[in-house]
PyMOL Python script that loads the backbone (N, CA, C, O; Angstrom):
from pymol import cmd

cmd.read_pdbstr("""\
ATOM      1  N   UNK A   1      42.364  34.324 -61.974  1.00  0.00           N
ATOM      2  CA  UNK A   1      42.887  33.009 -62.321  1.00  0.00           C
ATOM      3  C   UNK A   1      44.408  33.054 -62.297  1.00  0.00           C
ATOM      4  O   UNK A   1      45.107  34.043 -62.515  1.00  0.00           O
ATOM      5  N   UNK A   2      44.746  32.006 -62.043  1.00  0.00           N
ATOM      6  CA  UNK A   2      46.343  31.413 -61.786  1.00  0.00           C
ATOM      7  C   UNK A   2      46.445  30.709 -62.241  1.00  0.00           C
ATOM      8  O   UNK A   2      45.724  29.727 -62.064  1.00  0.00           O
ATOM      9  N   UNK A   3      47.581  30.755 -63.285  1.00  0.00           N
ATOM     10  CA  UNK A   3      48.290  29.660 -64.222  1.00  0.00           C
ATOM     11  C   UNK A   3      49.197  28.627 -63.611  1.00  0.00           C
ATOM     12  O   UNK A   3      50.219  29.202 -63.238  1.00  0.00           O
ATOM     13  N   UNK A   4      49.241  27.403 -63.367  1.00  0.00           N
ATOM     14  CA  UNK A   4      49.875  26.644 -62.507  1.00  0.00           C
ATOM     15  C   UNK A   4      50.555  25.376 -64.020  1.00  0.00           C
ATOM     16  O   UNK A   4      50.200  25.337 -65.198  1.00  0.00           O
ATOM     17  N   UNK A   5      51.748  24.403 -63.166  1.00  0.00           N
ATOM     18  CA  UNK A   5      52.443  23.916 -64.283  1.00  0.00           C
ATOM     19  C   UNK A   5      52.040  22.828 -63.666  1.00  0.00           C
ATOM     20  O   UNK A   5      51.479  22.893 -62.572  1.00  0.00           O
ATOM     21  N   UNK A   6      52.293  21.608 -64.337  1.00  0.00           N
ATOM     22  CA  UNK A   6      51.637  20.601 -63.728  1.00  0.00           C
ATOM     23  C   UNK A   6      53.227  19.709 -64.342  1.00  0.00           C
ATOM     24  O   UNK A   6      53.641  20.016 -65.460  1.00  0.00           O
ATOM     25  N   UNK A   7      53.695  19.059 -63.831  1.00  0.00           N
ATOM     26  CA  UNK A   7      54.839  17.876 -64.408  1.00  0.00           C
ATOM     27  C   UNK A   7      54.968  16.994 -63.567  1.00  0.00           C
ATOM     28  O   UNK A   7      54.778  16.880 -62.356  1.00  0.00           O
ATOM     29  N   UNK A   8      55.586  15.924 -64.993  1.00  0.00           N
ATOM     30  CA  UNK A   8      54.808  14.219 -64.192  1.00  0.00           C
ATOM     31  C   UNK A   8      56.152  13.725 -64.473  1.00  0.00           C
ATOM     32  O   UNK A   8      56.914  13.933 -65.418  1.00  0.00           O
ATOM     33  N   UNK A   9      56.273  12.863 -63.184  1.00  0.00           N
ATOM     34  CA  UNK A   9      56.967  11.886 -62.735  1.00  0.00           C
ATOM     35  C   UNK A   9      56.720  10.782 -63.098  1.00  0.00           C
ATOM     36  O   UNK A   9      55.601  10.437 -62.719  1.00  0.00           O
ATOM     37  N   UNK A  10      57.299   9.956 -63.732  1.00  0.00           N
ATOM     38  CA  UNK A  10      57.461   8.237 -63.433  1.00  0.00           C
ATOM     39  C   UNK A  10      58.954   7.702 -63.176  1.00  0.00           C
ATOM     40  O   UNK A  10      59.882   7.972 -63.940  1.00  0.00           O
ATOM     41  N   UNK A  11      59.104   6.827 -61.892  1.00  0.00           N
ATOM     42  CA  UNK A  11      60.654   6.187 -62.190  1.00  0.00           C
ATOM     43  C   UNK A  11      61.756   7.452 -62.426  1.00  0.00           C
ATOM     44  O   UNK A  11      62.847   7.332 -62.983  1.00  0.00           O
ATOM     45  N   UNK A  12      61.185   8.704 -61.855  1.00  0.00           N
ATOM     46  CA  UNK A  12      62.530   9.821 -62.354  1.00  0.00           C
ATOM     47  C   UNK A  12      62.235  10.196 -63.402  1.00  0.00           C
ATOM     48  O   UNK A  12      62.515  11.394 -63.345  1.00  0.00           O
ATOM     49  N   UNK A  13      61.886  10.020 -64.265  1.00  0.00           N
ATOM     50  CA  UNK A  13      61.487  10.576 -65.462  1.00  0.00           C
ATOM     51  C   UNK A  13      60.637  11.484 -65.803  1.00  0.00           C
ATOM     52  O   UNK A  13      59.449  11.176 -65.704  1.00  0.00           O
ATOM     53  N   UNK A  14      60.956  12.737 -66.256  1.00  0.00           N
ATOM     54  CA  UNK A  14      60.276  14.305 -66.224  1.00  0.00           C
ATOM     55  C   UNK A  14      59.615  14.343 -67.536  1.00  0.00           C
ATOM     56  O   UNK A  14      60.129  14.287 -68.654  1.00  0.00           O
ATOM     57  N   UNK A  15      58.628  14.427 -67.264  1.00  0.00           N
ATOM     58  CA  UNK A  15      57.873  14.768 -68.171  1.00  0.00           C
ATOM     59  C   UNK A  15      57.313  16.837 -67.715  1.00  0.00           C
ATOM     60  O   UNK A  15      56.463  17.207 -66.905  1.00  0.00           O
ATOM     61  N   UNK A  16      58.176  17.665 -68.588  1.00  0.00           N
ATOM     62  CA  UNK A  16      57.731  19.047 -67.889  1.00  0.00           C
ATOM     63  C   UNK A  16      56.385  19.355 -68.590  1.00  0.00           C
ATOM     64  O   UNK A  16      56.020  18.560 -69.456  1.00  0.00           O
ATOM     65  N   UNK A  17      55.742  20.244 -68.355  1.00  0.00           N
ATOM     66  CA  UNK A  17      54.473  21.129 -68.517  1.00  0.00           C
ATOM     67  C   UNK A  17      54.915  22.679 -68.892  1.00  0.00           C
ATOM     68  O   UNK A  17      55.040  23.635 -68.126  1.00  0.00           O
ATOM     69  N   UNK A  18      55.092  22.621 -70.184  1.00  0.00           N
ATOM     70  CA  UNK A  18      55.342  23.765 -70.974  1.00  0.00           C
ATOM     71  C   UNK A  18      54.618  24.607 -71.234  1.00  0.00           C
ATOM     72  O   UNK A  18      55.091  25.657 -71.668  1.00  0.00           O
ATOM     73  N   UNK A  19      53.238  24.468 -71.070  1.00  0.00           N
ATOM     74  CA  UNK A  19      51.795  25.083 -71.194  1.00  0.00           C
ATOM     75  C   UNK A  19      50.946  25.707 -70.312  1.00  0.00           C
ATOM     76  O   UNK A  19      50.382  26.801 -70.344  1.00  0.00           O
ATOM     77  N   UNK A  20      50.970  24.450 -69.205  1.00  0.00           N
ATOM     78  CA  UNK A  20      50.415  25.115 -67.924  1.00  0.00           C
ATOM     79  C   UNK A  20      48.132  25.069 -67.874  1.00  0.00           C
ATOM     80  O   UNK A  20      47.189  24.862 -68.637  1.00  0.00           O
ATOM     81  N   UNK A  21      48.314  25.305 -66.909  1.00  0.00           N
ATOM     82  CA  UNK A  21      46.439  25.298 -67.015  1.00  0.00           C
ATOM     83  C   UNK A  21      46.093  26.147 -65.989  1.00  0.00           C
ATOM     84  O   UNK A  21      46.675  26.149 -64.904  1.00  0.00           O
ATOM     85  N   UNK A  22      44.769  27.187 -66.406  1.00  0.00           N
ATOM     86  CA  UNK A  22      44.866  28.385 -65.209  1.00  0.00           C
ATOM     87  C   UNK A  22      43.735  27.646 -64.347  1.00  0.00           C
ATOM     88  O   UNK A  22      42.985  26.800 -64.833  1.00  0.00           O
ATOM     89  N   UNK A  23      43.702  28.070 -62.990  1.00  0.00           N
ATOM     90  CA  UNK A  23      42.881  27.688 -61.762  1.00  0.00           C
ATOM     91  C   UNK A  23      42.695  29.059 -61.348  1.00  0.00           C
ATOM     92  O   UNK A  23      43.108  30.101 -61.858  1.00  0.00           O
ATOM     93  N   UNK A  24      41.904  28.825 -60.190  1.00  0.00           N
ATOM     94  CA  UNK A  24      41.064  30.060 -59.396  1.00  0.00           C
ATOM     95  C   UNK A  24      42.394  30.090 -58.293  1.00  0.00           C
ATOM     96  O   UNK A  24      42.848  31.218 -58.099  1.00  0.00           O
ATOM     97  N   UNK A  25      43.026  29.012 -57.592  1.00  0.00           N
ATOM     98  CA  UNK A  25      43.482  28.909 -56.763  1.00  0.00           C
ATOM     99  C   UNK A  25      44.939  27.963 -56.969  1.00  0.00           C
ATOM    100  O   UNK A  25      45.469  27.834 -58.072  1.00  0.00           O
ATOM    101  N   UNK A  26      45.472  27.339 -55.714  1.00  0.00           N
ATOM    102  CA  UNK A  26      46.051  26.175 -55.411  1.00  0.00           C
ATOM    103  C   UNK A  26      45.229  24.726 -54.847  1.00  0.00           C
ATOM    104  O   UNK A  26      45.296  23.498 -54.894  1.00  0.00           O
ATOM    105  N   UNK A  27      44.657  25.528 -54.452  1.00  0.00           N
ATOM    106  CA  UNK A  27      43.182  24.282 -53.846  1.00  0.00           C
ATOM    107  C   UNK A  27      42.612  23.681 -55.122  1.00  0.00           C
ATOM    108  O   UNK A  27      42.282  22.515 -54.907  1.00  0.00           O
ATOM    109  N   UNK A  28      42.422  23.995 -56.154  1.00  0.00           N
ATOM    110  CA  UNK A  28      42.029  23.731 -57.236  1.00  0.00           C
ATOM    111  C   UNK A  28      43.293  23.242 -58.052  1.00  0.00           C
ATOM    112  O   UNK A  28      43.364  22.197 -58.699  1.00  0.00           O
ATOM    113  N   UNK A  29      44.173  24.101 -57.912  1.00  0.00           N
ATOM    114  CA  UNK A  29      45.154  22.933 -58.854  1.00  0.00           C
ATOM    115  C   UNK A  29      45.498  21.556 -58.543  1.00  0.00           C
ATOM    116  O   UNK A  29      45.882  20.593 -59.206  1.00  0.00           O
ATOM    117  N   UNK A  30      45.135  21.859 -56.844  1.00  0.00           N
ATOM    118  CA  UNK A  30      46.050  20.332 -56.288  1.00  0.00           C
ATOM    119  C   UNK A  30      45.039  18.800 -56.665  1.00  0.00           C
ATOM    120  O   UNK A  30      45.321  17.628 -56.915  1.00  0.00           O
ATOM    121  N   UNK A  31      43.267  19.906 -56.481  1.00  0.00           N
ATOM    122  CA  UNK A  31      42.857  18.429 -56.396  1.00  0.00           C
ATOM    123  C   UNK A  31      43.330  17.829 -58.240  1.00  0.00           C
ATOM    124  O   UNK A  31      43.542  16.648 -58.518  1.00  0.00           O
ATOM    125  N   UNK A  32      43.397  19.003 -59.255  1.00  0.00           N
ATOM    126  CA  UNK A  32      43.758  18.520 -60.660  1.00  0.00           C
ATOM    127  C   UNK A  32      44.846  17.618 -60.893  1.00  0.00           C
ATOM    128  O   UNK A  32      44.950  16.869 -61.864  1.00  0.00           O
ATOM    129  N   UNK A  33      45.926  17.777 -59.615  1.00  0.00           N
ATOM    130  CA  UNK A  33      47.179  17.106 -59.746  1.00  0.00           C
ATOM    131  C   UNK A  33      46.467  15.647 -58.803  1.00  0.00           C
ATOM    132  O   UNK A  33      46.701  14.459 -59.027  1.00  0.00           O
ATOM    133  N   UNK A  34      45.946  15.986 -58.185  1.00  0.00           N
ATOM    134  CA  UNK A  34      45.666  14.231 -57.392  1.00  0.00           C
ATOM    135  C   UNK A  34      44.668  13.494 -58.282  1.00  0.00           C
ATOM    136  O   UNK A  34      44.801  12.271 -58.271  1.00  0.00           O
ATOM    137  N   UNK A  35      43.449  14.113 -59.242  1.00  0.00           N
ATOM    138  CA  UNK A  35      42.954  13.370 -59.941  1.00  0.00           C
ATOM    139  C   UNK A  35      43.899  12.642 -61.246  1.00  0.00           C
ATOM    140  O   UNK A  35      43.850  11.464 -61.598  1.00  0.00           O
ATOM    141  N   UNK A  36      44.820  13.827 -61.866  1.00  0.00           N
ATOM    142  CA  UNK A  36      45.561  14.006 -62.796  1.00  0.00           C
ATOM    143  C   UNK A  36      46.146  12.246 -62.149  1.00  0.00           C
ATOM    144  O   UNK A  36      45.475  11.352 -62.665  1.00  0.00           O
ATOM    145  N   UNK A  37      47.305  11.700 -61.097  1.00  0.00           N
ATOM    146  CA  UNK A  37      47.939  10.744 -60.487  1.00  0.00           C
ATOM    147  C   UNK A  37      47.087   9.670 -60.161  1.00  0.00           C
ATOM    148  O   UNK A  37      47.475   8.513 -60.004  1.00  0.00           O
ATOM    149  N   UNK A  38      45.609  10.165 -60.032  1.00  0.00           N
ATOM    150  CA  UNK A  38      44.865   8.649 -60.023  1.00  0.00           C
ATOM    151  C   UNK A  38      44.610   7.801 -61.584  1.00  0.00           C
ATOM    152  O   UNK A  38      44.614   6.579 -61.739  1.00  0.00           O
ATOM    153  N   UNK A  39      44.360   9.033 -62.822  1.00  0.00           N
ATOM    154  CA  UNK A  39      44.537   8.410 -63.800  1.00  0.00           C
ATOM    155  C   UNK A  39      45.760   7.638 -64.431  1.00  0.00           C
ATOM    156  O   UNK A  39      45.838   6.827 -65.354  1.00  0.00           O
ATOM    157  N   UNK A  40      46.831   8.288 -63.444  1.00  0.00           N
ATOM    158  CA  UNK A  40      48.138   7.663 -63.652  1.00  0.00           C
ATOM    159  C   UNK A  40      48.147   6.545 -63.122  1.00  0.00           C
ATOM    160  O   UNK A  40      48.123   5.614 -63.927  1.00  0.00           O
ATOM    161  N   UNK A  41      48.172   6.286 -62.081  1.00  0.00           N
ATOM    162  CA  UNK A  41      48.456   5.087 -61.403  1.00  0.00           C
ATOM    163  C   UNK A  41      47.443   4.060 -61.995  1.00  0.00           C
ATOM    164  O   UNK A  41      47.790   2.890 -62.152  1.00  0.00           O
ATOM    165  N   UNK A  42      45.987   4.564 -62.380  1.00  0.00           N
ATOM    166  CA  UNK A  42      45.404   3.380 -62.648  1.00  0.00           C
ATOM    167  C   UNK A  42      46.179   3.213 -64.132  1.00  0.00           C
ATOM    168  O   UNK A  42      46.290   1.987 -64.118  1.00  0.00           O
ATOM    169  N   UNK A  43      46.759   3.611 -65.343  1.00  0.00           N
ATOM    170  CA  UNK A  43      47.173   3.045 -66.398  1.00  0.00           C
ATOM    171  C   UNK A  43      48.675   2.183 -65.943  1.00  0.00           C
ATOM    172  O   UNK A  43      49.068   1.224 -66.608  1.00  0.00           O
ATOM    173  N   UNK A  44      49.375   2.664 -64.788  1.00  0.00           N
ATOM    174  CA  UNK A  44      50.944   2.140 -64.813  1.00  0.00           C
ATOM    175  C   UNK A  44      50.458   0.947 -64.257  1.00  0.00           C
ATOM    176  O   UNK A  44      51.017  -0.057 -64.698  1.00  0.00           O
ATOM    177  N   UNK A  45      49.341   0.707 -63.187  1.00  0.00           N
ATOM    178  CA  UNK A  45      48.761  -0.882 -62.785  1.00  0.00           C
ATOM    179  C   UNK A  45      48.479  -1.551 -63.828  1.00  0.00           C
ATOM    180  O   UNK A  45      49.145  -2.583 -63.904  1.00  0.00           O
ATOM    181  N   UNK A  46      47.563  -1.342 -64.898  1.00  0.00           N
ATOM    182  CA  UNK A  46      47.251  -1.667 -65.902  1.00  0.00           C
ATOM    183  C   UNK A  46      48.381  -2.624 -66.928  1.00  0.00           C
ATOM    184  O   UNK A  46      48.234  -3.585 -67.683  1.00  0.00           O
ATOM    185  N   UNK A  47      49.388  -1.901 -66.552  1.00  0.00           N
ATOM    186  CA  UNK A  47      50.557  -2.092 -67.921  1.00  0.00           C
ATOM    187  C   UNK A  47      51.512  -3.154 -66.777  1.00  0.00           C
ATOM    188  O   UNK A  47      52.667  -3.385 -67.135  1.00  0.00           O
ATOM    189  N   UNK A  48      51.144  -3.635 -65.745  1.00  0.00           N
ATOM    190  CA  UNK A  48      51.994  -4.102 -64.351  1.00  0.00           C
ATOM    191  C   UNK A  48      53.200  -3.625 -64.313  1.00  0.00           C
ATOM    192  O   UNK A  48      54.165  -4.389 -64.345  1.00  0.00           O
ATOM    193  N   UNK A  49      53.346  -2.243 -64.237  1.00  0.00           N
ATOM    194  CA  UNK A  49      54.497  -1.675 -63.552  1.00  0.00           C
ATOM    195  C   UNK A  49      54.543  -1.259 -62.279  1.00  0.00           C
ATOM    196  O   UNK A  49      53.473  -1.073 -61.699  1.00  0.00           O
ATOM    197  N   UNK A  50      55.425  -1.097 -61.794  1.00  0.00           N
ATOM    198  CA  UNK A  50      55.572  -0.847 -60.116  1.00  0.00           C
ATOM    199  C   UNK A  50      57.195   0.287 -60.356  1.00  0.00           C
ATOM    200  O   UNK A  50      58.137   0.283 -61.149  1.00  0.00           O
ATOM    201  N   UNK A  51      56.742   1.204 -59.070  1.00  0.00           N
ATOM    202  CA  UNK A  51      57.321   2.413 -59.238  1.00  0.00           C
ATOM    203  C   UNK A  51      56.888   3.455 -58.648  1.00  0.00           C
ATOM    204  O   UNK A  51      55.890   3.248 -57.958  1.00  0.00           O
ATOM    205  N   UNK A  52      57.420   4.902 -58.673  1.00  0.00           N
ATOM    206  CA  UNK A  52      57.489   5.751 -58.105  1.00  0.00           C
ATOM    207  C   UNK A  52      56.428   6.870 -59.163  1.00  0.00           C
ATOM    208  O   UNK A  52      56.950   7.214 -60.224  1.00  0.00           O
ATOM    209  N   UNK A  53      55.656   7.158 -59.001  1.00  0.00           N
ATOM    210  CA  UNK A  53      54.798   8.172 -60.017  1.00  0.00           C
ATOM    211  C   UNK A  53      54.548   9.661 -58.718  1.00  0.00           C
ATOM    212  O   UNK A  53      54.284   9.657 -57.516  1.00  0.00           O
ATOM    213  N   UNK A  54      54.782  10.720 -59.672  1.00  0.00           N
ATOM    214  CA  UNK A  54      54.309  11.912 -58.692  1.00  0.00           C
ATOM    215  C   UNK A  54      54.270  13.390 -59.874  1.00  0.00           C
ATOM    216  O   UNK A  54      54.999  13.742 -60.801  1.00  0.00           O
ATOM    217  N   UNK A  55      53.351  13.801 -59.408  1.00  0.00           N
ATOM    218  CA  UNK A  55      52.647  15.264 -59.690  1.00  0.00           C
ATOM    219  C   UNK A  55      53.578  16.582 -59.176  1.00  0.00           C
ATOM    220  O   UNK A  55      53.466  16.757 -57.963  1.00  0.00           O
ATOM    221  N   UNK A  56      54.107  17.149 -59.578  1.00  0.00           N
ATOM    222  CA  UNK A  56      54.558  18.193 -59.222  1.00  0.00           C
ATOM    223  C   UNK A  56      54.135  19.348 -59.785  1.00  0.00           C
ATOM    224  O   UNK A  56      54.376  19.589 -60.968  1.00  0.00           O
ATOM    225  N   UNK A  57      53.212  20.497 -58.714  1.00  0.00           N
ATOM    226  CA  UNK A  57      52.657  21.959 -59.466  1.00  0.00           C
ATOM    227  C   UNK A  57      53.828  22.675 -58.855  1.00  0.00           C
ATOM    228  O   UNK A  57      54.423  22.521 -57.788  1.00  0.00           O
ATOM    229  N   UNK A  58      53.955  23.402 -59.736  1.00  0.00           N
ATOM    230  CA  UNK A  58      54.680  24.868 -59.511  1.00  0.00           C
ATOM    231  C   UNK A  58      54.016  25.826 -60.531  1.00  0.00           C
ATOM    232  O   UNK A  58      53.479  25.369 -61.541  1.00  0.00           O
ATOM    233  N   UNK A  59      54.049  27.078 -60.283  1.00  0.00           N
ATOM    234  CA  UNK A  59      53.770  28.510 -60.783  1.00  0.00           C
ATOM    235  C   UNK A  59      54.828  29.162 -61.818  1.00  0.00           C
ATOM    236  O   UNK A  59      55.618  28.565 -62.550  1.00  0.00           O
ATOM    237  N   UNK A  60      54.678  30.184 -61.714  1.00  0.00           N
ATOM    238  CA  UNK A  60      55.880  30.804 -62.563  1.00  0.00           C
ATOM    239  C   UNK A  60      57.701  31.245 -61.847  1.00  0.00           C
ATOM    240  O   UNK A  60      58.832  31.504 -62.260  1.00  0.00           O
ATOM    241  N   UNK A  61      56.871  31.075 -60.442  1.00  0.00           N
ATOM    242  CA  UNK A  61      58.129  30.885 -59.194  1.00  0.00           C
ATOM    243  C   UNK A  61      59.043  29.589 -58.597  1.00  0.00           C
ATOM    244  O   UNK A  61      59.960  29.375 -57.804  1.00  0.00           O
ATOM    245  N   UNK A  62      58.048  28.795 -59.638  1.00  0.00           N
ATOM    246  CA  UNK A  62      58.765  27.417 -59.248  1.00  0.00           C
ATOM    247  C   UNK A  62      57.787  26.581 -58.457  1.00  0.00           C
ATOM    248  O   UNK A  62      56.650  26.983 -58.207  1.00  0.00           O
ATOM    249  N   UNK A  63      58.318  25.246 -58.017  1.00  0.00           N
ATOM    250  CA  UNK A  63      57.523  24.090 -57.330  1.00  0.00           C
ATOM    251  C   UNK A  63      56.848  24.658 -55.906  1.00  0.00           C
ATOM    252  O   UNK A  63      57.439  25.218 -54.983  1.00  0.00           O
ATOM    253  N   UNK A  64      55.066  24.258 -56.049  1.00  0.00           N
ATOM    254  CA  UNK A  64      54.601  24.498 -54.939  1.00  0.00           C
ATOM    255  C   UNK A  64      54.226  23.293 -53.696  1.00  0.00           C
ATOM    256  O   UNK A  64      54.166  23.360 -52.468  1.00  0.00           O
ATOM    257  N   UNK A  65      54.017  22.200 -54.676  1.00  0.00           N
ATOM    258  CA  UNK A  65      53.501  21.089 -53.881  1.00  0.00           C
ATOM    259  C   UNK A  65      53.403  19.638 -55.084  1.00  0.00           C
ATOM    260  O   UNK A  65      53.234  19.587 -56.302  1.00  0.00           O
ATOM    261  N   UNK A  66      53.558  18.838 -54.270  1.00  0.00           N
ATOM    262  CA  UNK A  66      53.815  17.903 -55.103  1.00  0.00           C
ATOM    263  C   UNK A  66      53.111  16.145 -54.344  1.00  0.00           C
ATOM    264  O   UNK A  66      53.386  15.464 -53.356  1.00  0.00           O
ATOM    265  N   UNK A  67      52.104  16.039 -55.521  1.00  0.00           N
ATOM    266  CA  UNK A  67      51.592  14.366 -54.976  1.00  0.00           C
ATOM    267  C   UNK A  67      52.337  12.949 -55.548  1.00  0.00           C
ATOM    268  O   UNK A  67      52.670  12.578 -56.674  1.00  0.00           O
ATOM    269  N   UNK A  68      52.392  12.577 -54.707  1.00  0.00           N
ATOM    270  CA  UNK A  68      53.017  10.822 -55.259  1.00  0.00           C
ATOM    271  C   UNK A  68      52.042   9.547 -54.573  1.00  0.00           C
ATOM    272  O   UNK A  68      51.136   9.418 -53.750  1.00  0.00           O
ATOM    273  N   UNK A  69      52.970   8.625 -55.602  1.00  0.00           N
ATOM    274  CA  UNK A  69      52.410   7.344 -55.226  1.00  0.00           C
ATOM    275  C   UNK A  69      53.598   6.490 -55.696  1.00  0.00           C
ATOM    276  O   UNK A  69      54.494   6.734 -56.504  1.00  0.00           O
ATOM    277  N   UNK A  70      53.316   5.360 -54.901  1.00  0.00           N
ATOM    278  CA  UNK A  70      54.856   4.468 -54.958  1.00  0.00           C
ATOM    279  C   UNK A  70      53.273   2.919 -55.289  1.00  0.00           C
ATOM    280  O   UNK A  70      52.223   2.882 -54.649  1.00  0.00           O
ATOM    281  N   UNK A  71      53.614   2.078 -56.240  1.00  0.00           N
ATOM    282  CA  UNK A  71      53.372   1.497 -56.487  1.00  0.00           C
ATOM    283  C   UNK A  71      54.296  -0.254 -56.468  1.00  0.00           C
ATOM    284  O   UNK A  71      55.065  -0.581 -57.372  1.00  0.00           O
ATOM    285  N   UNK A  72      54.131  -0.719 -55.836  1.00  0.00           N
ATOM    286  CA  UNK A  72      55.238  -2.202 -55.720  1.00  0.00           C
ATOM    287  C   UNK A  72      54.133  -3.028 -55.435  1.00  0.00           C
ATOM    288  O   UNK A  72      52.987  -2.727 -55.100  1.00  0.00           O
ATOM    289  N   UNK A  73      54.990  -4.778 -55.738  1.00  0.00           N
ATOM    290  CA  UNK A  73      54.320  -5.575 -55.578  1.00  0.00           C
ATOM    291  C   UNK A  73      55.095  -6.618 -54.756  1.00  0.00           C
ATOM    292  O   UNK A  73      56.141  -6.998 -55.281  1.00  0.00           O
ATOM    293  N   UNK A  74      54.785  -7.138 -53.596  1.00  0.00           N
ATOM    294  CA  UNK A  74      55.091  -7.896 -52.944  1.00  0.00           C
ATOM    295  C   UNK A  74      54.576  -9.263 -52.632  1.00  0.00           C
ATOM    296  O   UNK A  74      53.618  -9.319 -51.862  1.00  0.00           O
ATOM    297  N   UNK A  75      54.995 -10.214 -53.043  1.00  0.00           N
ATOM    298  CA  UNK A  75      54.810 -11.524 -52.582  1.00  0.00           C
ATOM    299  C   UNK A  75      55.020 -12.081 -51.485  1.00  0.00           C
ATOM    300  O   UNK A  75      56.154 -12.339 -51.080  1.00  0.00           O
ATOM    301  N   UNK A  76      53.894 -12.358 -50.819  1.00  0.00           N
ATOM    302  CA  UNK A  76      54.129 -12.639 -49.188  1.00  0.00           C
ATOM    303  C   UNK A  76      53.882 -14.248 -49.069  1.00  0.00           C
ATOM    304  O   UNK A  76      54.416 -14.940 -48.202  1.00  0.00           O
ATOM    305  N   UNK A  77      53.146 -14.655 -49.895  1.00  0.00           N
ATOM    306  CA  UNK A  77      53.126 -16.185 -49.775  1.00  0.00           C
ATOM    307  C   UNK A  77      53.148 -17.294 -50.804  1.00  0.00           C
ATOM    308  O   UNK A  77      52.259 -17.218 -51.651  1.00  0.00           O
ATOM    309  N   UNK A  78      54.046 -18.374 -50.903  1.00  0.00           N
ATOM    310  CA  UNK A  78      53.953 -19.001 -52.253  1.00  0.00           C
ATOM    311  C   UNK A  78      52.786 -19.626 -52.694  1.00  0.00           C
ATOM    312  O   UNK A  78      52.477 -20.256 -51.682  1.00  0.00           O
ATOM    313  N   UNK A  79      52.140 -19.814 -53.325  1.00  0.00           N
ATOM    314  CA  UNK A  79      50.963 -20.544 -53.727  1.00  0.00           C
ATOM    315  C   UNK A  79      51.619 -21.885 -54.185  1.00  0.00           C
ATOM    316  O   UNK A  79      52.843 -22.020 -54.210  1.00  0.00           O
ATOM    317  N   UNK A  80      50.750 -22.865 -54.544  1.00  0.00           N
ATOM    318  CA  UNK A  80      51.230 -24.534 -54.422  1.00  0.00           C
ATOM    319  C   UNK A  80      51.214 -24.626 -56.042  1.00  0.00           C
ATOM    320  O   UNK A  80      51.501 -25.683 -56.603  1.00  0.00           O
TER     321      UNK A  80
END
""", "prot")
cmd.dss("prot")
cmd.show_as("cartoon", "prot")
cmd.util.cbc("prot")
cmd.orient("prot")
């Protein structure tokens, strides 16, 4: 097992992972970081924010890979 760090992004804002969670792999941490960003994104929709959210794992060597999602809302047509 491999201890991997997991820290979350919103809008720039670091939230670090001081603790960490062990995996078998990286294949396993990543899908934890993409499920980890779907629970994210579905609460920042929730709250109607729009923004930049992302997952960043790194090890004890530093950042290995990192998931995002950009969330915006665009108005394309006026309603009457």
């Amino acid at each position: 097992m491999q201890k991997f760090y997991f820290d979350h992004i919103e809008n720039g804002n670091v939230l670090t992972d001081q603790d960490g969670s062990e995996f078998p792999g990286i294949a396993e941490a990543s899908m934890e970081a993409r499920l980890s960003l779907g629970e994210e994104a579905r609460t920042f929709l929730s709250r109607g924010k729009s923004g930049r959210l992302a997952v960043v794992v790194r090890d004890e060597h530093g950042a290995i890979l990192e998931h995002s999602a950009v969330i915006e809302q665009k108005i394309l047509a006026r309603t009457p």
